[in-house]
N, C-alpha and C positions, 0 to 999 in steps of 0.2 A: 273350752271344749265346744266345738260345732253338732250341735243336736240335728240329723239328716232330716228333711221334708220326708213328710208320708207320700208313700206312693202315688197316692189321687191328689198329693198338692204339687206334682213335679211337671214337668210339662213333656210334651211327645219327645224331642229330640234328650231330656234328661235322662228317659227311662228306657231308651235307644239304646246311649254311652252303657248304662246300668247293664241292661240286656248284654251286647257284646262284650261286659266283662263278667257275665256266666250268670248273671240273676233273671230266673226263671220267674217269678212274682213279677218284676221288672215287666217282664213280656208278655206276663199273661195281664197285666193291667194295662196293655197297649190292646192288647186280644180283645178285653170289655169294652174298651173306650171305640174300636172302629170297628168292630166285624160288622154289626149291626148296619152300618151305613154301606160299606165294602157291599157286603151283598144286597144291599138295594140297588147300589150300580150297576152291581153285574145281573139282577133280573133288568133293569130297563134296557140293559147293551146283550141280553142273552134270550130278547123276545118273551122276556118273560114268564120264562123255565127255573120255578124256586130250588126245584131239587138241584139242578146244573148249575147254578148260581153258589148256591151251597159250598156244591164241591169246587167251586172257582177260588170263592172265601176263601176255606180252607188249605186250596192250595195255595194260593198268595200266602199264609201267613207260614205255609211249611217250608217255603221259598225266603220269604225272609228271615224264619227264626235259622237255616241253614246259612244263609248269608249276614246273621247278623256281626259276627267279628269285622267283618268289613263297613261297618256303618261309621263313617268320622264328623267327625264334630264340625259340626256348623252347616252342616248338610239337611236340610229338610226332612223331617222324617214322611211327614205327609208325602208330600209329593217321592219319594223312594214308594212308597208305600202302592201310590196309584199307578207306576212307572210299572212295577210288577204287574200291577192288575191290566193296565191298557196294554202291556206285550202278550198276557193272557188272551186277552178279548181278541188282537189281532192274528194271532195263532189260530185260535179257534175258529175265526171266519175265512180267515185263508183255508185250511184243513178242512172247513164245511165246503168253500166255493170249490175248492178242488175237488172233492169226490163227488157234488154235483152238477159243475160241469166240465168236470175232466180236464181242466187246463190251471195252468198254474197260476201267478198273483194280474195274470193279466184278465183274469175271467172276474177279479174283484172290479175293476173302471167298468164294467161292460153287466154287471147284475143289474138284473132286474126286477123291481120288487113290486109284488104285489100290491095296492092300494085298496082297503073293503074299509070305507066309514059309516059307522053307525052315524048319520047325522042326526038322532033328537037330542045326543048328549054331546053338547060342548068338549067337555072331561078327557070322552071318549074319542073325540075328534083328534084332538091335541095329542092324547099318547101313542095314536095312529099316525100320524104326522112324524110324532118323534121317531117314531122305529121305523118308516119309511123316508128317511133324508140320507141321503149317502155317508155310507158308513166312516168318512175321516170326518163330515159337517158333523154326523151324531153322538162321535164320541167327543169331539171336542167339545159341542154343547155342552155336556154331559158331566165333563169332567170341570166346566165353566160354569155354567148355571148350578148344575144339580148336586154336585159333590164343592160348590163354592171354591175353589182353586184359584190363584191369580194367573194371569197372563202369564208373566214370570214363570211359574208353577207348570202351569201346562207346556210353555215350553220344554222345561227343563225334562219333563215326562214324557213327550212325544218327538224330543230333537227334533224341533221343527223353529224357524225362525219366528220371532214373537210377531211380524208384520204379516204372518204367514196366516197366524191363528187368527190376529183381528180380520183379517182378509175373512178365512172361511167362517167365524162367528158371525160377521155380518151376513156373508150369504145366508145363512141357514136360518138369522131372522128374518130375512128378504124370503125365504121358501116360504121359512112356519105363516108370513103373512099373507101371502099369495095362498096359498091352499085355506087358509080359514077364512079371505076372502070372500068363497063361494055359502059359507054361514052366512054373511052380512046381506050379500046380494038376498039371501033366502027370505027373510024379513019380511 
């Protein structure tokens, strides 16, 4: 007789399969394992709005527990998981760029963002820097650096060609270095 692994010894895409065949524990032990980080993404890609972020979490996880029956095996649960959350983020800044400046995904290449750095703190320079890189450089960072994803991964989450994302990853450490730059010169 096969004695089942405890939920905390199963791995994400185990408790996936579990989940899509109707185990609620299943999914709420996906729910402890990533909300936590989930929304620390969505404050860094949402300026920083805990309450808005919150309810981003939330809906990505309302979004997948209604999608879960379609979750198949051998599929990455991670990266399902961030694929929900980065069409979130992109939804939302399209929907913000339209109603302030009135035009549709074309007014997303043409935003303009405000730059205000505190420069006595480092810290604060950098997360200035992050929220002011154009918004496909930031979320890829983001979903690369800061939520550790592979190239692979981000691909697979942003249908974008993997030579695509090294492309924009290295720009955006060619930015991030250029802009902290002006710290050094300060010296």
């Amino acid at each position: 007789m096969l004695i089942p692994l405890r939920l905390s010894a199963q791995t994400d895409e185990q408790l996936m399969l579990r989940a899509a065949r109707g185990s609620d524990r299943a999914f709420e032990e996906l729910y402890n394992r990533h909300a936590r980080r989930l929304q620390g993404f969505f404050v860094r890609r949402l300026s920083e709005d805990s309450d808005l972020a919150a309810d981003f979490m939330h809906d990505t996880f309302l979004r997948l527990y209604a999608a879960r029956e379609s979750y198949r095996e051998g599929k990455s649960f991670r990266a399902w998981l961030y694929t929900i959350a980065y069409n979130l983020c992109k939804n939302h800044l399209r929907n913000r760029l339209t109603m302030v400046h009135g035009k549709g995904e074309e007014a997303m290449d043409t935003t303009d963002i405000e730059v205000e750095m505190d420069t006595s703190i480092l810290h604060d320079a950098l997360s200035q820097i992050l929220r002011d890189l154009p918004e496909d450089y930031a979320m890829l960072f983001s979903l690369h650096y800061e939520e550790e994803l592979s190239v692979p991964q981000v691909a697979q989450i942003t249908s974008l060609p993997e030579g695509t994302i090294k492309s924009r990853l290295h720009k955006a450490m060619t930015l991030i270095k250029q802009k902290l730059q002006q710290y050094e010169d300060r010296r």
